[in-house]
C-alpha positions as CSV (number, residue, x, y, z in Angstrom):
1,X,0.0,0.0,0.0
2,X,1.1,3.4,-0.8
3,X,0.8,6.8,1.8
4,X,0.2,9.5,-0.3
5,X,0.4,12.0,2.0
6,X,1.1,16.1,1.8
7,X,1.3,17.9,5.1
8,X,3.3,20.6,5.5
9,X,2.2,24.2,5.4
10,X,4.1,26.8,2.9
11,X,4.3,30.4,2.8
12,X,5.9,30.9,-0.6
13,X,6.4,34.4,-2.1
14,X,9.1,37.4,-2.3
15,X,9.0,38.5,1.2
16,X,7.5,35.9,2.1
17,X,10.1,36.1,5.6
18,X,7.3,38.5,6.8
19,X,5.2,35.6,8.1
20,X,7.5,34.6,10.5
21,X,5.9,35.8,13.8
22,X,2.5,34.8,12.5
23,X,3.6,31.4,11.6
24,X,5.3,31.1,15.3
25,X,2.1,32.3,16.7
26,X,0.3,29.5,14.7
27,X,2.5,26.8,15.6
28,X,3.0,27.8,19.7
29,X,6.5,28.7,19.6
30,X,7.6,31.4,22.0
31,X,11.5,30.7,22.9
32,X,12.8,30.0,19.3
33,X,16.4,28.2,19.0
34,X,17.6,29.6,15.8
35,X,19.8,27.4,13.8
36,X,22.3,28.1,11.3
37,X,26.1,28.8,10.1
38,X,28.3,32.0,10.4
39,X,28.0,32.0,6.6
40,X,24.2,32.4,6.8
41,X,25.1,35.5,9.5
42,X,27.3,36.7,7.2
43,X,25.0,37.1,4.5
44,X,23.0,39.4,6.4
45,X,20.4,37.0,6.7
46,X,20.2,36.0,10.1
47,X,19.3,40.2,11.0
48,X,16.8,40.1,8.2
49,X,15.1,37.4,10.4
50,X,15.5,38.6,13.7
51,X,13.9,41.9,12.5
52,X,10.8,39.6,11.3
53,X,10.3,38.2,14.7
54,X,10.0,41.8,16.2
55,X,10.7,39.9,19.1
56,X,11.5,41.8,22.6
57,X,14.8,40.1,22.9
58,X,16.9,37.9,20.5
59,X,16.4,35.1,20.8
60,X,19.6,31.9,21.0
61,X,21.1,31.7,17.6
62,X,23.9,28.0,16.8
63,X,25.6,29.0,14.2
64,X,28.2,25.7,14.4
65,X,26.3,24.5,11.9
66,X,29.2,21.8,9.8
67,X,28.8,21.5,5.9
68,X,27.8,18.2,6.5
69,X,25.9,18.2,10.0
70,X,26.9,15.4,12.5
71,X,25.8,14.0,15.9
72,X,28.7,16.5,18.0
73,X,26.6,19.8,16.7
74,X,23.0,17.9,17.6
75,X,24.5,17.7,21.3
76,X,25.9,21.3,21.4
77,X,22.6,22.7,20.0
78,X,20.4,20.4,22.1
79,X,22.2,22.1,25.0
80,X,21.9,25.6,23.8
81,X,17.8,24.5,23.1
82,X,17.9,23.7,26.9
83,X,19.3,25.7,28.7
84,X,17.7,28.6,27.6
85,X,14.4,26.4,27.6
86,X,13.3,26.7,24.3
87,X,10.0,25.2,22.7
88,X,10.9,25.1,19.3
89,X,13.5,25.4,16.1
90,X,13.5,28.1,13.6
91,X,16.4,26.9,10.9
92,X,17.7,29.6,8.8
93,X,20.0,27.9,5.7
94,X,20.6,25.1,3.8
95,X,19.6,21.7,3.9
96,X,22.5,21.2,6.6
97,X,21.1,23.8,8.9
98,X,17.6,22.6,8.5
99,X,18.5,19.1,9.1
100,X,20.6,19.9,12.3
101,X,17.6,21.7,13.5
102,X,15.6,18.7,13.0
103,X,17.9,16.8,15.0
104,X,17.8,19.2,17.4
105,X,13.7,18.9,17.6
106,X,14.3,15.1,18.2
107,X,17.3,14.6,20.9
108,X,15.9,17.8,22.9
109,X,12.4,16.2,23.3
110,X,13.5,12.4,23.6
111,X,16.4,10.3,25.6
112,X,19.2,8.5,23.8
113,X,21.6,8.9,21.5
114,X,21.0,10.1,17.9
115,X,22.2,6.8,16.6
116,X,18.7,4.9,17.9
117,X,16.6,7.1,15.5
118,X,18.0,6.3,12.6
119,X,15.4,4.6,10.1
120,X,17.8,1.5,9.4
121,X,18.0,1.7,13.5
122,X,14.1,1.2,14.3
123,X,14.2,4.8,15.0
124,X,11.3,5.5,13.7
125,X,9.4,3.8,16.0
126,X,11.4,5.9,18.5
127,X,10.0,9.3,17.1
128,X,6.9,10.6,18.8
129,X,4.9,13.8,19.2
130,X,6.8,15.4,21.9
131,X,9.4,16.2,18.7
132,X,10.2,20.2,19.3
133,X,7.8,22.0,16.0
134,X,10.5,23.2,13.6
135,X,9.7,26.2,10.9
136,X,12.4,26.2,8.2
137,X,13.7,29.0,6.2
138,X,15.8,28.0,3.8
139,X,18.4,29.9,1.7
140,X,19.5,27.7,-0.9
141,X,17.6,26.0,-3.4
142,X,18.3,22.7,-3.6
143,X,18.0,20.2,-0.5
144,X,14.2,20.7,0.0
145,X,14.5,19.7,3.4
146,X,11.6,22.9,4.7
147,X,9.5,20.2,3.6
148,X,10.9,16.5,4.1
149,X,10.0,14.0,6.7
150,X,14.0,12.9,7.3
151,X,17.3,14.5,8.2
152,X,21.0,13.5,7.3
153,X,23.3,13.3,9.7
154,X,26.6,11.9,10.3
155,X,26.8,9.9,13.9
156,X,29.5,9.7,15.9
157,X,30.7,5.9,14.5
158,X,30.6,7.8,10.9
159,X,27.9,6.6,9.3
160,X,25.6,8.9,7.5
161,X,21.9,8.0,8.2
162,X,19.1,9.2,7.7
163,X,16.6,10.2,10.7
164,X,12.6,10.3,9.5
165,X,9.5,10.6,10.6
166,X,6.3,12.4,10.2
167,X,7.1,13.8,13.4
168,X,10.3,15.5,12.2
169,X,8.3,17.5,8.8
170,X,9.0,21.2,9.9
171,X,5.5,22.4,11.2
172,X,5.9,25.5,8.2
173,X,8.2,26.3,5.4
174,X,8.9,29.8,5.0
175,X,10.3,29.9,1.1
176,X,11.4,33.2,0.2
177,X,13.1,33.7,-3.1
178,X,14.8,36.7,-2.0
179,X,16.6,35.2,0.3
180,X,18.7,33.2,-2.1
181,X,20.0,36.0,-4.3
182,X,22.9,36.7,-3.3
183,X,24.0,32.9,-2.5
184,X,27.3,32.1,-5.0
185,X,27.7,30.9,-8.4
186,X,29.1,27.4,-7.4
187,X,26.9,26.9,-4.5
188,X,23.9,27.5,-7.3
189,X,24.7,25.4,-9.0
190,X,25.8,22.1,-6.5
191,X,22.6,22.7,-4.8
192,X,20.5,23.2,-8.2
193,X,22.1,20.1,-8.7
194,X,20.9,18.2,-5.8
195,X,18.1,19.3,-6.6
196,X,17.7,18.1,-9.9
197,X,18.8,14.8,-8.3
198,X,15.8,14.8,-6.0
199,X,13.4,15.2,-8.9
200,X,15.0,12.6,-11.2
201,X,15.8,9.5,-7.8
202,X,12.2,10.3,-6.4
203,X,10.6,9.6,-10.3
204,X,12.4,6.6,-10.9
205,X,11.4,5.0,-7.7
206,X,8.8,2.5,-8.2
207,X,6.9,3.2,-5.2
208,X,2.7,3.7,-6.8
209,X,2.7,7.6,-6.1
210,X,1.0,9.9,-9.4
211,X,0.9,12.7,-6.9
212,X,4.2,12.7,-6.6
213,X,5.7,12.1,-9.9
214,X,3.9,15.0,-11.1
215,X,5.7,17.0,-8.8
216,X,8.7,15.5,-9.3
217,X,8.3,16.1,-13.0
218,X,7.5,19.3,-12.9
219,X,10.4,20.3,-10.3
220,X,12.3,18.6,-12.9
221,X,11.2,20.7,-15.7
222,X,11.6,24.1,-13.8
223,X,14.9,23.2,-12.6
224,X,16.5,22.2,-15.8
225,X,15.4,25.2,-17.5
226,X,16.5,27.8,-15.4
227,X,19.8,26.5,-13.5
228,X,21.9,28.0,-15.3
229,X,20.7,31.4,-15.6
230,X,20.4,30.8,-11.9
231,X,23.9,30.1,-11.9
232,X,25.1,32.6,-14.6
233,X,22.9,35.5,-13.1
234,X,21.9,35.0,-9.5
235,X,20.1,38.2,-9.4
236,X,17.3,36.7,-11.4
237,X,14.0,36.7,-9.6
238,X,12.6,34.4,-12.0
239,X,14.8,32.0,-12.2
240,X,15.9,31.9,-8.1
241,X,11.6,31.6,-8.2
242,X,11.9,28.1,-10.1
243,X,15.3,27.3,-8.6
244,X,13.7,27.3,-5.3
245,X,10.6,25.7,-6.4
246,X,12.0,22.8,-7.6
247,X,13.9,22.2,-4.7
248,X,10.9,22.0,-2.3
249,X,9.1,19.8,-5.4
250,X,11.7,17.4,-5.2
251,X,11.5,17.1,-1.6
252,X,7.9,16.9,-1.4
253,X,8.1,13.9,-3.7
254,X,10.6,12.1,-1.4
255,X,8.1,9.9,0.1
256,X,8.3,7.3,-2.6
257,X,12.1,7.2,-1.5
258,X,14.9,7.9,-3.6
259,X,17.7,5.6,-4.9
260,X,21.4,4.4,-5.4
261,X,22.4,7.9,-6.2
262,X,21.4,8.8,-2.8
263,X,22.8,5.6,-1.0
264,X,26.2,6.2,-2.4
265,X,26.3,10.0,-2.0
266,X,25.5,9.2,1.9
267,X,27.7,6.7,2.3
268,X,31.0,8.4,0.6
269,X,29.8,11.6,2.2
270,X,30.1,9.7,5.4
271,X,33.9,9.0,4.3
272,X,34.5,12.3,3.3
273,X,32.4,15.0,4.9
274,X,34.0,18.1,3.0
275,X,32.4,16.7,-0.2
276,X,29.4,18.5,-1.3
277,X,26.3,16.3,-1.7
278,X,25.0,18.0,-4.7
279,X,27.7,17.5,-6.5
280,X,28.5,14.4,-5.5
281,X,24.6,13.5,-7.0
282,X,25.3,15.4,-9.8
283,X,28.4,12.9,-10.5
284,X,26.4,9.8,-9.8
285,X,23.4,10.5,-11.5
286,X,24.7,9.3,-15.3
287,X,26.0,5.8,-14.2
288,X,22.9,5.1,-11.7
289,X,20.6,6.1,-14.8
290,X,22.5,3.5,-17.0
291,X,22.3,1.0,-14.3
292,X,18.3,1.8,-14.0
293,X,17.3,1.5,-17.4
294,X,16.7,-2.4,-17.3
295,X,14.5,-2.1,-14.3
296,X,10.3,-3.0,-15.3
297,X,8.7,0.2,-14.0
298,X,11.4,1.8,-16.1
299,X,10.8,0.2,-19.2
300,X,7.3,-0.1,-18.9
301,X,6.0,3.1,-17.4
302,X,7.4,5.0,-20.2
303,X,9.5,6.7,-17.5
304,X,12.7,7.8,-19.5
305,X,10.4,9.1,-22.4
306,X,8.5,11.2,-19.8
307,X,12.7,12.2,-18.1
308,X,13.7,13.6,-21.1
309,X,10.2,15.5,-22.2
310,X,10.8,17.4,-19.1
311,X,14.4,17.8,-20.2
312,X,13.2,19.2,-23.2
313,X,15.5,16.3,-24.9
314,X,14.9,15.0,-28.1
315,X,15.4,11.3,-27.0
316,X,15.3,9.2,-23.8
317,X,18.7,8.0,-24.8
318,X,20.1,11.4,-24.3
319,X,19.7,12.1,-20.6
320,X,23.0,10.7,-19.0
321,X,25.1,13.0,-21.3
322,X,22.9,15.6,-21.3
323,X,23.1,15.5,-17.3
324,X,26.9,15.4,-17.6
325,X,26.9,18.0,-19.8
326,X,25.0,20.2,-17.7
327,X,27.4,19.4,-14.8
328,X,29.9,20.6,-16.6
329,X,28.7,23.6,-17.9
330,X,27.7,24.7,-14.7
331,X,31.6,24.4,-14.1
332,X,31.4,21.4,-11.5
333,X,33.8,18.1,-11.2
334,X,32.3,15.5,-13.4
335,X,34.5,12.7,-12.2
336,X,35.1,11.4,-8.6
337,X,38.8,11.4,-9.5
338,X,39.1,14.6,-9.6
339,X,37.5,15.2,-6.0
340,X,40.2,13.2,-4.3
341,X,38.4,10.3,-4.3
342,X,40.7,6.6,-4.5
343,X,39.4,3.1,-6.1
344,X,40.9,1.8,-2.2
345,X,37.8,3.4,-0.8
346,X,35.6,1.9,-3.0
347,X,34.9,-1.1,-0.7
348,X,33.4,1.4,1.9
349,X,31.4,3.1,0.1
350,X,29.7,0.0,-1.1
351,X,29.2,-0.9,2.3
352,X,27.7,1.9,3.4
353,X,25.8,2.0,0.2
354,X,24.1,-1.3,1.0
355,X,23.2,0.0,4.3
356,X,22.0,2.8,3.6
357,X,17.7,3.3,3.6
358,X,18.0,5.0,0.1
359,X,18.9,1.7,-1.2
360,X,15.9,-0.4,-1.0
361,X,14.0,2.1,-2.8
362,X,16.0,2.4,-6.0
363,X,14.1,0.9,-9.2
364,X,16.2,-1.9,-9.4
365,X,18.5,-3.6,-7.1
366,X,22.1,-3.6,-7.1
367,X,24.6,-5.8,-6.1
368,X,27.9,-5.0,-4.7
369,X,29.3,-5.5,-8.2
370,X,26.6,-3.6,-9.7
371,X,27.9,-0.9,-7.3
372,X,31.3,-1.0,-8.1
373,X,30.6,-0.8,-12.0
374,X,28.9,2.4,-10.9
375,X,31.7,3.5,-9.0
376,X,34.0,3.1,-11.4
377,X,32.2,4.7,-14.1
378,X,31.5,8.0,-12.0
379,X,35.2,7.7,-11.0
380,X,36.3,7.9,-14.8
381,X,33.6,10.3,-16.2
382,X,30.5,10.2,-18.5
């Protein structure tokens, strides 16, 4: 049986960081923990949201935020969240600030370690109502994480799992366009990227979900056409508009579950937490394609015909080198060779690959060898 299920509440609009107070009004939340990364403060962004709250004092801010948020910056926020006794998270950032957060909302309001509310744990069993209400505001477009049910997050042992459950959907989205404007070429484009990812994994998946693959198709079709001028010219409001559209589309299709793009980007980004997971998705996407072809909801749903009609392609057969194209144009590595990565790791990122959640959803299964042929094809290039 499928859950088809939509449940998160979005303000989505040009100044759309207005309806912060309301939205903290709506949802209960009086002492706020803000969340997010110096860069974020930097930007100027974390002023334009204190002077939305209007609030009488400021409130805690974390900005130790990590690129790739682990089980260390949970702890330090969850104390932060507590000792100023706070009843809720406002994230303000990317998809790692808005994933710490929902961290945050889980180990504040339950005992244990992180580690036992990981999915592939039984942690989502663990996960229950008294989860912290978290409103995300992001400032990237690419993650889509103001509106998934899960968070990444690298545990102390090193393994990057993901933590989901109804209960961790942020109780509102607050997607402002403006707030993205001024975010860098490269980071555009990696998190267009993931993006793009999100669309493509969530579409494949062979989980009975129309809803969804609309979405996903759509997202999809917005992305493509407007990431690079995104990238080229990030003062565009039309195209930061669709940029961060897609991103939330992507995300809001995740329930069918994504695939082996995903279970090896979390497992190497495990290995390596200074690698960016957008473009470590946008590197894995061509071989995991190939690799999905074969699978029978691929062939028989038509679903590569309906891939590259949103692509705007002129054949299914062109959509891994049109990806890797893309990749490249936006000036991002196309191989894993060139991002450090060695064939001696290979082994490890299988094995967290096989683990991972991401995994059993993928179209078709694959075997360690199956794996390793996608390894070493994203290792060489498209």
């Amino acid at each position: 049986m499928s859950l088809i299920n939509y449940i998160t509440q979005i303000q989505f609009d040009f100044g759309a960081i207005a309806k912060l107070p309301d939205e903290c009004t709506r949802i209960g939340i009086k002492r706020p923990l803000i969340v997010s990364d110096a860069g974020v403060k930097a930007a100027g962004l974390i002023d334009r949201v204190l002077i939305a709250l209007q609030a009488d004092h400021e409130p805690p801010i974390f900005l130790d935020t990590p690129p790739n948020p682990n089980e260390r910056a949970v702890r330090a926020a969850v104390a932060m969240y507590k000792e100023n006794q706070c009843d809720g998270v406002i994230a303000v950032g990317g998809g790692s600030s808005i994933d710490l957060a929902k961290g945050v909302a889980v180990c504040a309001t339950h005992e244990g370690p992180l580690r036992q509310f990981a999915l592939i744990e039984g942690g989502l069993q663990r996960i229950t109502s008294a989860t912290a209400p978290v409103i995300a505001v992001p400032t990237t477009a690419g993650t889509g994480s103001e509106v998934g049910r899960g968070a990444i997050l690298i545990l102390d042992d090193g393994r990057k799992l993901g933590i989901i459950s109804p209960y961790v959907v942020p109780r509102s989205a607050i997607c402002d366009p403006q707030l993205t404007l001024g975010l860098p070429a490269q980071l555009t484009a990696a998190t267009g990227m993931d993006a793009i990812a999100h669309c493509i994994e969530t579409f494949l998946s062979p989980a009975f979900n129309p809803p969804a693959d609309g979405i996903a198709l759509d997202g999809l079709w917005r992305a493509w056409r407007h990431i690079e001028i995104a990238t080229r010219d990030g003062s565009n409001v039309a195209a930061r508009l669709n940029m961060m559209s897609a991103s939330l589309q992507g995300a809001l299709a995740f329930q069918k579950g994504l695939g082996c793009v995903h279970s090896l980007s979390h497992s190497l980004g495990g290995i390596n937490p200074k690698l960016h997971h957008g473009t470590l998705n946008a590197i894995f996407l061509p071989a995991v394609i190939r690799f999905n072809r074969e699978a029978p909801t691929v062939q028989g749903e038509g679903k590569m015909v309906r891939l590259a009609g949103a692509m705007g392609l002129e054949s299914p057969a062109n959509v891994e080198s049109a990806i890797a194209r893309m990749t490249a144009d936006l000036g991002l590595p196309t191989r894993l060779s060139t991002l450090g990565v060695e064939r001696e790791q290979f082994d490890r990122i299988i094995e967290g690959a096989l683990a991972d959640h991401s995994h059993k959803t993928n179209p078709r299964e694959a075997s360690p060898a199956d794996y390793r042929d996608m390894l070493e094809e994203s290792f060489q290039g498209f």
